[in-house]
C-alpha positions in Angstrom: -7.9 -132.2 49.9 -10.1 -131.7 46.8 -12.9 -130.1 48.7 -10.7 -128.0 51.0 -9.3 -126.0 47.3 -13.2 -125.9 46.2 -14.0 -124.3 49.5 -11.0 -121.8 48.8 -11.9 -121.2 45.6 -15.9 -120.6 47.1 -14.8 -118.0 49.4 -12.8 -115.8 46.8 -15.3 -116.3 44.4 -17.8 -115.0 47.5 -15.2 -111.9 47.7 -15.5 -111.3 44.4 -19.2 -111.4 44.3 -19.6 -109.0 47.2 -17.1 -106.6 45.9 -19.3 -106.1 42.6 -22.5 -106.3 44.2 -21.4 -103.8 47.1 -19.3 -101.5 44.8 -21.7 -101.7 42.4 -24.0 -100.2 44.4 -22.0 -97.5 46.1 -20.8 -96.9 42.0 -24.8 -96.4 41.5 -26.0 -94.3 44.5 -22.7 -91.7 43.1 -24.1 -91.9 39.5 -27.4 -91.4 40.4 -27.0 -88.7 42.2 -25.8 -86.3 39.7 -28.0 -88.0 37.2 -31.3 -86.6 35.2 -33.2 -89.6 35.5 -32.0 -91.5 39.2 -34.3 -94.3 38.4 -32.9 -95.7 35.9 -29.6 -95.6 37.0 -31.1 -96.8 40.5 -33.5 -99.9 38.9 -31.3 -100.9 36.2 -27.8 -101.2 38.6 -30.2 -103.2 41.4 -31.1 -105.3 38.2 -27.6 -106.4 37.0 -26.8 -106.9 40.7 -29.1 -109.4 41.9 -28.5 -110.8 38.2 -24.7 -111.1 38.5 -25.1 -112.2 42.7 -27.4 -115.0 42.0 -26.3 -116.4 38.7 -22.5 -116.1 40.7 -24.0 -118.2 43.7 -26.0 -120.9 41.5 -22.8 -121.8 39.5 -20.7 -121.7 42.6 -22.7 -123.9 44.9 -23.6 -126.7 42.3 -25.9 -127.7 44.7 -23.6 -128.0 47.7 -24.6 -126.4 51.0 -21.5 -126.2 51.6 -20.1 -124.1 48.9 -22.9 -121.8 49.2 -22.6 -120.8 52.9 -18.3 -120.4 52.5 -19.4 -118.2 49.3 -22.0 -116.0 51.7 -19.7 -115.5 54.3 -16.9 -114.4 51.5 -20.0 -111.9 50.1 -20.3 -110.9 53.8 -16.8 -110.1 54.0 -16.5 -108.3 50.7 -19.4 -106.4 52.3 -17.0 -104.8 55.4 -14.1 -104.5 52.5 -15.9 -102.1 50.3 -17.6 -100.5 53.1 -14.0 -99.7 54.7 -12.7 -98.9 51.6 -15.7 -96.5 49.9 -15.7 -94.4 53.9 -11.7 -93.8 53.3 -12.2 -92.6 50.2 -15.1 -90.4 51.2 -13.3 -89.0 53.9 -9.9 -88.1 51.8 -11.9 -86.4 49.4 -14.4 -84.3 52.1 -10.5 -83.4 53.3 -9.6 -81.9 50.1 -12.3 -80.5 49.8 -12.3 -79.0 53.7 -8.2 -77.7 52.9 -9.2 -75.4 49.5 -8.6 -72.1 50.2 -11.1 -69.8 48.0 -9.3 -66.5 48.8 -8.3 -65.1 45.5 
């Protein structure tokens, strides 16, 4: 029973880890842009990333196969969330956007 909770707790943990690295980078493709310098915005988000991802799947694993792959397929998920979520919030602002009337 033990290792069903730690599996549990690996696949929210996955979700969580997806969600950051995923919304990270859709936060970092917006900021970057609009930005003066893209690179940096674009190199130093990848950076903290990967950083956060692997140091997030190391700790969670503690050298279990296991763990690991119930944490991938939690990243994997958070991967279709944020996608879903990030194209209908895209597509309620290119809405507003479409319905503004410039007549003065």
């Amino acid at each position: 029973m033990n290792e069903v909770l730690y599996m549990i707790l690996a696949f929210a943990a996955g979700i969580v880890l997806g969600t950051l690295f995923y919304g990270g980078l859709w936060l970092t493709v917006k900021r970057s842009i609009s930005a003066k310098v893209p690179a940096i915005w674009l190199i130093a988000g990848f950076i903290i990333r990967v950083s956060i991802t692997l140091i997030g799947f190391y700790y969670i694993s503690r050298g279990n196969w296991m763990r690991l792959l119930i944490c991938l397929l939690g990243f994997i998920v958070a991967r279709v969330l944020v996608f879903w979520i990030t194209k209908k919030y895209e597509q309620k602002k290119i809405s507003i956007n479409m319905n503004t009337d410039y007549e003065a």
